[in-house]
N, C-alpha and C positions, 0 to 999 in steps of 0.2 A: 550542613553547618547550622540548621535550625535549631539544635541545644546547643547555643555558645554565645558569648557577650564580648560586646567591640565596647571600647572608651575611642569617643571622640572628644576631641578637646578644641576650644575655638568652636562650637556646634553650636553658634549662637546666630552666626551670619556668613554668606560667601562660599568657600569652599566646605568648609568645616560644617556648615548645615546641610548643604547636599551632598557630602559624605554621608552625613549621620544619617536621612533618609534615604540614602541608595542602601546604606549597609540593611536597612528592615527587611528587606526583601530579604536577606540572607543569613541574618542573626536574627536569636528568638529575644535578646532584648541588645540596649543599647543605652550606654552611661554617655548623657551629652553635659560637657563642662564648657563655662564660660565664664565671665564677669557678671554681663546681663543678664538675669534672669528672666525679664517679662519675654527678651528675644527666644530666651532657650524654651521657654514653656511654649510659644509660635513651633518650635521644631520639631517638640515632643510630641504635640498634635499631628505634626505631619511624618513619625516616623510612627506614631498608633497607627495610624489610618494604613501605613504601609506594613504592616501585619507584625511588628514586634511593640515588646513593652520598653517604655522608654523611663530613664529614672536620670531628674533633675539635678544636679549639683553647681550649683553657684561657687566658682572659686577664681580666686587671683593665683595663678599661679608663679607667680614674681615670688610671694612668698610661700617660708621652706617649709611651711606646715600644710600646707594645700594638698600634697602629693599623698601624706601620710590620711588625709581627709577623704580625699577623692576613692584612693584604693577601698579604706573600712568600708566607707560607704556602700560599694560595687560589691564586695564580699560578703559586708551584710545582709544585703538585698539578693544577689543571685550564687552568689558562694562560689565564685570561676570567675578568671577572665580569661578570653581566647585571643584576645586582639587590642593593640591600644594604636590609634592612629593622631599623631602629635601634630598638632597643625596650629592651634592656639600661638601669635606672636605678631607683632607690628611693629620692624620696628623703622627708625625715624630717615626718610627721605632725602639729607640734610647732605652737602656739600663737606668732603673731609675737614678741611680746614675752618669751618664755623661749629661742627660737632662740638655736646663739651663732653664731659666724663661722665655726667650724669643720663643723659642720652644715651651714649655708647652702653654703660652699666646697664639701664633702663633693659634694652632692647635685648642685649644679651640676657636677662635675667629672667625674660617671660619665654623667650622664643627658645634657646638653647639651654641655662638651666635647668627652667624649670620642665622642658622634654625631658631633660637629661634626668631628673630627680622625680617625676613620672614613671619613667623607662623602668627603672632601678626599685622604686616599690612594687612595682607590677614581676617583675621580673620571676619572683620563687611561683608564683599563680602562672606564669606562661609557661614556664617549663611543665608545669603539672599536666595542663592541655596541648603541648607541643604549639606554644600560641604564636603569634606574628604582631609584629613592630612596624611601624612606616613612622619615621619623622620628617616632615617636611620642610625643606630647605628650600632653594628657590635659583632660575638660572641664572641670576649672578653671580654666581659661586663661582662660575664657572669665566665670566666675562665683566670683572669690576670695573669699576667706572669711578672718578672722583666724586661726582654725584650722589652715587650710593654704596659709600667703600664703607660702612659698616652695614646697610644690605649683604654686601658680597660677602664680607668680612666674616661676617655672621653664620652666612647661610654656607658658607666652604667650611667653617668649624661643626654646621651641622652636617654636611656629610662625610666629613672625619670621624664625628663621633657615632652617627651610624653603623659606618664599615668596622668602630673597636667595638662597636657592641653585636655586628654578626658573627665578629670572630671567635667572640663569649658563646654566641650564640649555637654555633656548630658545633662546640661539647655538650649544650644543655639541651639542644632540642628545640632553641628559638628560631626564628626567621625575622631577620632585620631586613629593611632596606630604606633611601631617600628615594621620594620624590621631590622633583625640582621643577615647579609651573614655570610658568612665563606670563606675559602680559594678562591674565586673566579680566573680565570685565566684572567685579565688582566690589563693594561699596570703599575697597580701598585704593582702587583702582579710578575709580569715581573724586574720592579725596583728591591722588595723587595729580589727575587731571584739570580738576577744578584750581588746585595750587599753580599748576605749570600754564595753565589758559590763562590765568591773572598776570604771571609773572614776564609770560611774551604777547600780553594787549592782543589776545584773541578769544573768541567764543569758543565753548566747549567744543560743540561741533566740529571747528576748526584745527581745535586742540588735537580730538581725537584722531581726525585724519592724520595731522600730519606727524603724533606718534608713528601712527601705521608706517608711513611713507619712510620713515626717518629709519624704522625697526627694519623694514624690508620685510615685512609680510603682512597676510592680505588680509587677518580680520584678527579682531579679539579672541581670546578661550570664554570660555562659559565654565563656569563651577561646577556643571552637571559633568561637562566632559573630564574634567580631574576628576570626579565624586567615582565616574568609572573606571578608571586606573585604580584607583584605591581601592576598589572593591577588587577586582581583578587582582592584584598583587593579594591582597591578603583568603584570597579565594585557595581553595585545594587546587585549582588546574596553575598556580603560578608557585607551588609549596617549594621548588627546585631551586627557585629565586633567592639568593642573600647578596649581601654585602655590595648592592648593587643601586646606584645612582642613575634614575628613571628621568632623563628631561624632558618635558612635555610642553614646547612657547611656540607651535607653528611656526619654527624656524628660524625664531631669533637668533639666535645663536649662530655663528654662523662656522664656528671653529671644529675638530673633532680631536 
C-alpha cells in the first residue's frame, strides 16, 4: 500500500491524529484535514517522521465548499486517493429537551454532512484505486440516551449512510464501513468530563472513575487503539469487509 494516499479528516487531535500517523507506516502520503492548523502541522511532523509525506489542509467542513477544496487539493499534490477515513465532528453533549436547532444542525453539519459530501467528491478517485471508506459514527448509535439523543441520533444516521454508500460501493469497487468508539480518553472526552465532574460537585479523578463504574467497564480506550482498527479495516488483509458497523467501547454496550 506504500503508493496510495489516505484523507484523514479531524487529524488535528484524538483519534483522528493517531489515525493519521498510524496510517504512515502504510500509505506513502497522507492528507490531514482539520480547522486547526498549528494542531495539524504537530501531526504532519509526526506522520513525516513515520515515513510518509504528509500534505496540510486547513478546512471547516460544516461548509459545502471544503469538500470540493479538500479533494483538488489531494489531486493536485498526489493525483489518487486510496482511502478517506471520516472522523472530523463534535457534536454537542446536551440533554434532548434543552438542544435547540441550531446545535442539532451544527453537529449534523460537520459530523454527518460534511462525511457525507467528503465521501461523494472522493468517490470517482476511489473507484479508480479500488479505495476504501471508514466514516466514524460512535456506540451510541446503537444505545441512545436522553443525554446524548443527537450523539446517538447522529452517529445511527452515520452508520445508515455508510451501509447506502457500500452498497454503491459493491458495483464500483469501493469498500465502505463504520467504526463506532466508545468511551475513548481524549481531549473530548477530557471536555466531556470536566463538564460532568462540575455538574455532580466531584473532582475529575472522581468523575472518571465513577463514569467507568457507571459504564461497567474496566478502563478507557486510547486513540492509538482505534488508530489500529482503522488501519486494519482499510488494510488489504480486511478488503472482504463492507457494509459493516465495527464497535469497539470495551464493552459498553451491552446489547447485541
Amino acid at each position: 500500500m506504500k503508493n496510495s494516499i489516505a484523507i484523514v479528516t479531524g487529524a488535528s487531535a484524538g483519534i483522528g491524529a493517531a489515525t493519521a500517523i498510524r496510517l504512515a507506516k502504510d500509505f506513502s502520503g497522507v492528507v490531514l484535514v482539520a480547522r486547526r492548523e498549528e494542531e495539524l502541522k504537530v501531526t504532519a511532523e509526526a506522520v513525516k517522521a513515520g515515513g510518509a509525506e504528509p500534505l496540510v489542509i486547513p478546512a471547516d467542513l460544516r461548509q459545502v465548499e471544503a469538500a470540493d477544496v479538500v479533494i483538488g487539493k489531494t489531486i493536485e499534490k498526489f493525483g489518487r486517493i486510496d482511502a478517506v477515513i471520516n472522523i472530523a465532528g463534535a457534536v454537542p453533549q446536551i440533554h434532548l429537551f434543552e438542544m435547540t436547532d441550531e446545535q442539532w444542525n451544527d453537529g449534523a453539519e460537520m459530523k454527518l454532512h460534511g462525511a457525507r459530501r467528503l465521501t461523494i467528491k472522493a468517490w470517482p478517485y476511489l473507484k479508480e484505486t479500488k479505495g476504501s471508506v471508514i466514516l466514524t459514527s460512535g456506540n451510541s448509535a446503537e444505545d441512545p440516551k436522553p443525554g446524548f439523543a443527537a450523539v446517538a441520533t447522529i452517529n445511527a444516521a452515520i452508520v445508515a449512510l455508510a451501509k447506502a454508500f457500500a452498497e454503491q460501493g459493491i458495483l464500483d469497487g469501493v469498500q465502505v464501513n463504520s467504526v463506532l468508539p466508545g468511551p475513548v480518553m481524549s481531549n473530548r472526552r477530557i471536555g466531556f468530563l470536566k463538564k460532568w465532574s462540575a455538574s455532580n460537585h466531584m473532582t475529575m479523578e472522581e468523575a472518571k472513575t465513577k463514569f467507568l463504574v457507571e459504564a461497567h467497564i474496566e478502563r478507557y480506550g486510547e486513540p492509538q487503539e482505534i488508530a489500529e482498527l482503522m488501519a486494519f479495516i482499510v488494510s488489504p488483509a480486511a478488503k472482504w469487509m463492507t457494509g459493516t458497523a465495527v464497535r469497539m467501547d470495551g464493552g459498553e454496550v451491552k446489547g447485541i
